[in-house]
Phi, psi and omega in degrees: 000318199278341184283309175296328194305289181323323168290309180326291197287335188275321168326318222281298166318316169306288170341288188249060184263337162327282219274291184266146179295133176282094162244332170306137196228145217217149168221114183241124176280108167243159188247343168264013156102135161335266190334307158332304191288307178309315203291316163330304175310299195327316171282323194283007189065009184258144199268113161269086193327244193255159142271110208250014184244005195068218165313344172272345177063013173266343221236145190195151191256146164229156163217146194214158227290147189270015151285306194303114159321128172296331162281339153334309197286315179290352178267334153290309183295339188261339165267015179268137178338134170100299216274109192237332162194181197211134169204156209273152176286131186279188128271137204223127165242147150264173197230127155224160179243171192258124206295137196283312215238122155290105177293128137009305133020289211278359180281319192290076193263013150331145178259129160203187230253118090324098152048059164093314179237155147341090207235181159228149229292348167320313187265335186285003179210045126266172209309321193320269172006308168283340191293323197258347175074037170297333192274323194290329177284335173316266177304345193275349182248003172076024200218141167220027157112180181185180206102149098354083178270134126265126157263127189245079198220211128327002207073210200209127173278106187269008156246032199279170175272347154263026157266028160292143193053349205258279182322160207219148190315142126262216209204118146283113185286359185269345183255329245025044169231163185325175180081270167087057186248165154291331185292330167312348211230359140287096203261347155198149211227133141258139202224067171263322173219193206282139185319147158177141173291150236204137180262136187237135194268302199300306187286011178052037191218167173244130214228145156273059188328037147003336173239283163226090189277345193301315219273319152315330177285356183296115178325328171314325204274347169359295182251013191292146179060035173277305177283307160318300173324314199263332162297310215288348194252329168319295162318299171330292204285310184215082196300341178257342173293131177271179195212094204276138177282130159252089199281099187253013197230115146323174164303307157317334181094011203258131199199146166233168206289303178314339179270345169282308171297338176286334169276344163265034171230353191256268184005322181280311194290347180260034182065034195273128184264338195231115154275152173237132172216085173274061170207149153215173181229196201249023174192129229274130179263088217267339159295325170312283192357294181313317210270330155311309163312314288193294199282304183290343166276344169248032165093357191279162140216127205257132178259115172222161181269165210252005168076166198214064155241032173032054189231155155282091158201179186255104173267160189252118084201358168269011166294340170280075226274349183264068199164331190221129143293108188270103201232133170270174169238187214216157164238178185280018148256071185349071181211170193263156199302143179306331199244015183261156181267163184237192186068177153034263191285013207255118152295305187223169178235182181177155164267149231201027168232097189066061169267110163295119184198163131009093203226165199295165151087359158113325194282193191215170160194173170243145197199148176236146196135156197258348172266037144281303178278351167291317208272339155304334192289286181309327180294328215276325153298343157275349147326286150310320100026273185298357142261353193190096166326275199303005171293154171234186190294337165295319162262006171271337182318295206292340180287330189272352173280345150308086185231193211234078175323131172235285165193159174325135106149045149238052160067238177310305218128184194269142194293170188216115197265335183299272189280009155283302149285028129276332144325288237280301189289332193273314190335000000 
């Protein structure tokens, strides 16, 4: 039976290999290793992308004719020597949600001085900060992070100036080449009139535009600075912890999952003690799992958002809640955020409304949304970090769970970076 299936389909591959475009896209585990997999492919018409685990070599994106049923396909493939497992490639989006009031803040472009660079005074004192206590954990430890965050985002504009010294090479995975800036997916920026905050409809956000926001609002530009925004609140929390870019997102916010996985095993293998993951999607991934798994066995540790539909439910990658910090958001007044998600999957909270950070082109901007309050969580564990190189994700969990009670479904509460490391310090 399993022989006629495998002819049926390879007829089937021939027939319409003419006509249709290989865009289905597959994350196939064999255990026996490439070559074993290209050979498989050969009677199936299927194309062996890449490898996405790195250095382990098991792990692989394939792609075969957009005709072919996808699930079909996956019960030929899972059924071949070698082949442990098979999943169809997700799409992926990041999310932000949407802000009523441009803070204040965002006005405030005093220059003063943040750890060696030139920041502004909005973002380096505002309440989220205060709310989470940085500067008291700062100083009361002696500490201003240490390590390695992977950001897994949109990329990073690497030449703003308060990622002076702090950024270290990452890698864009939508190009496949070296780098991870953001700045590649802009193709002309005119800086003809004056900086002024600005509401951007599509990225839902409020931005300090020096240039063109109608040109942001355009659905490509969806997510543009999504990724720079989640470096810039990491810096805030831990201004000495470097920060490697993983570009796994188009501009649009649009992504697929095999890059999310080739960006946490190139993370792992390139010494990264902190993952960020400000994204999710809506169905449990046994690849994801692994890879995560894969990260917590070498010491790695990881933060993802709890998502913004303002429900109880389990979104995916904080749904792997003994493996992953699962982070709601809050408002500065300590209640959860209206778009945030609850429950299950939540560890911690953090705040996540009209967060002042970091935007391409040298600028700020403010973003609502819970991968705004994940990257307070990943700072707040490079933190952790500048006391104990070997902590892992169970104690870095249990320390941010010294939190600030907030109500059923939102785990610990809201963080207290303060009485985190101080827990931390205490064992």
């Amino acid at each position: 039976m399993k022989r006629w299936i495998v002819s049926v389909l390879f007829v089937f591959c021939f027939l319409s290999a003419r006509t249709a475009v290989a865009d289905n896209r597959f994350v196939v585990r064999d255990t026996l290793g490439l070559t074993s997999l290209q050979n498989l492919c050969l009677p199936l018409a299927c194309t062996v992308v890449r490898t996405l685990d790195g250095a382990l070599g098991q792990l692989f994106l394939v792609t075969a004719s957009n005709i072919i049923d996808p699930n079909l396909f996956v019960a030929i493939l899972d059924s071949l020597p070698g082949v442990v497992d098979v999943e169809i490639d997700q799409s992926l989006h990041v999310q932000q949600s949407s802000g009523t009031n441009i803070p204040s803040g965002l006005y405030d472009s005093t220059p003063v001085t943040y750890f060696g660079a030139t920041v502004w005074h909005g973002y380096a004192y505002q309440s989220a900060a205060q709310i989470i206590r940085v500067e008291d954990a700062q100083n009361m430890f002696n500490v201003t992070g240490a390590g390695i965050v992977a950001v897994i985002d949109t990329g990073i504009d690497p030449s703003h100036p308060a990622f002076a010294n702090v950024l270290i090479p990452g890698y864009d995975f939508t190009r496949n080449s070296a780098g991870g800036s953001e700045r590649n997916d802009v193709s002309q920026w005119d800086n003809g009139s004056q900086p002024q905050p600005a509401q951007v409809g599509q990225s839902t956000m409020a931005v300090v535009d020096p240039y063109n926001a109608t040109m942001l609002s355009r659905a490509q530009y969806a997510a543009f600075g999504h990724g720079t925004m989640v470096a810039g609140i990491i810096h805030l929390v831990a201004p000495a912890a470097k920060i490697m870019g993983l570009k796994a997102f188009n501009a649009d916010g649009s992504g697929y999952l095999s890059d999310i996985l080739r960006a946490v095993y190139y993370a792992v293998q390139h010494s990264t003690k902190v993952i960020n993951m400000s994204f999710t999607y809506p169905s449990t991934s046994q690849e994801m799992q692994k890879a995560v798994q894969y990260a917590g066995g070498r010491v790695v540790i990881c933060a993802a958002a709890a998502g913004n539909n303002g429900a109880d439910e389990i979104l995916y990658p904080a749904g792997y809640s003994t493996l992953v910090m699962g982070v709601a958001s809050t408002t500065d007044n300590d209640t959860l955020s209206s778009f945030s998600n609850y429950g299950a999957a939540v560890w911690v909270a953090s705040p996540g409304e009209a967060i002042i950070t970091t935007y391409p082109f040298g600028t700020y901007a403010a973003g609502w949304g819970t991968s705004f309050s994940t990257p307070f969580v990943s700072g707040g564990v490079a933190l952790l970090v500048s006391l104990s190189q070997s902590v892992n994700q169970s104690q870095a969990a249990s320390a941010m769970g010294y939190a600030q009670w907030i109500s059923p479904g939102v785990g610990q509460g809201r963080i207290d970076l303060y009485q985190a490391l101080s827990a931390f310090a205490s064992r």
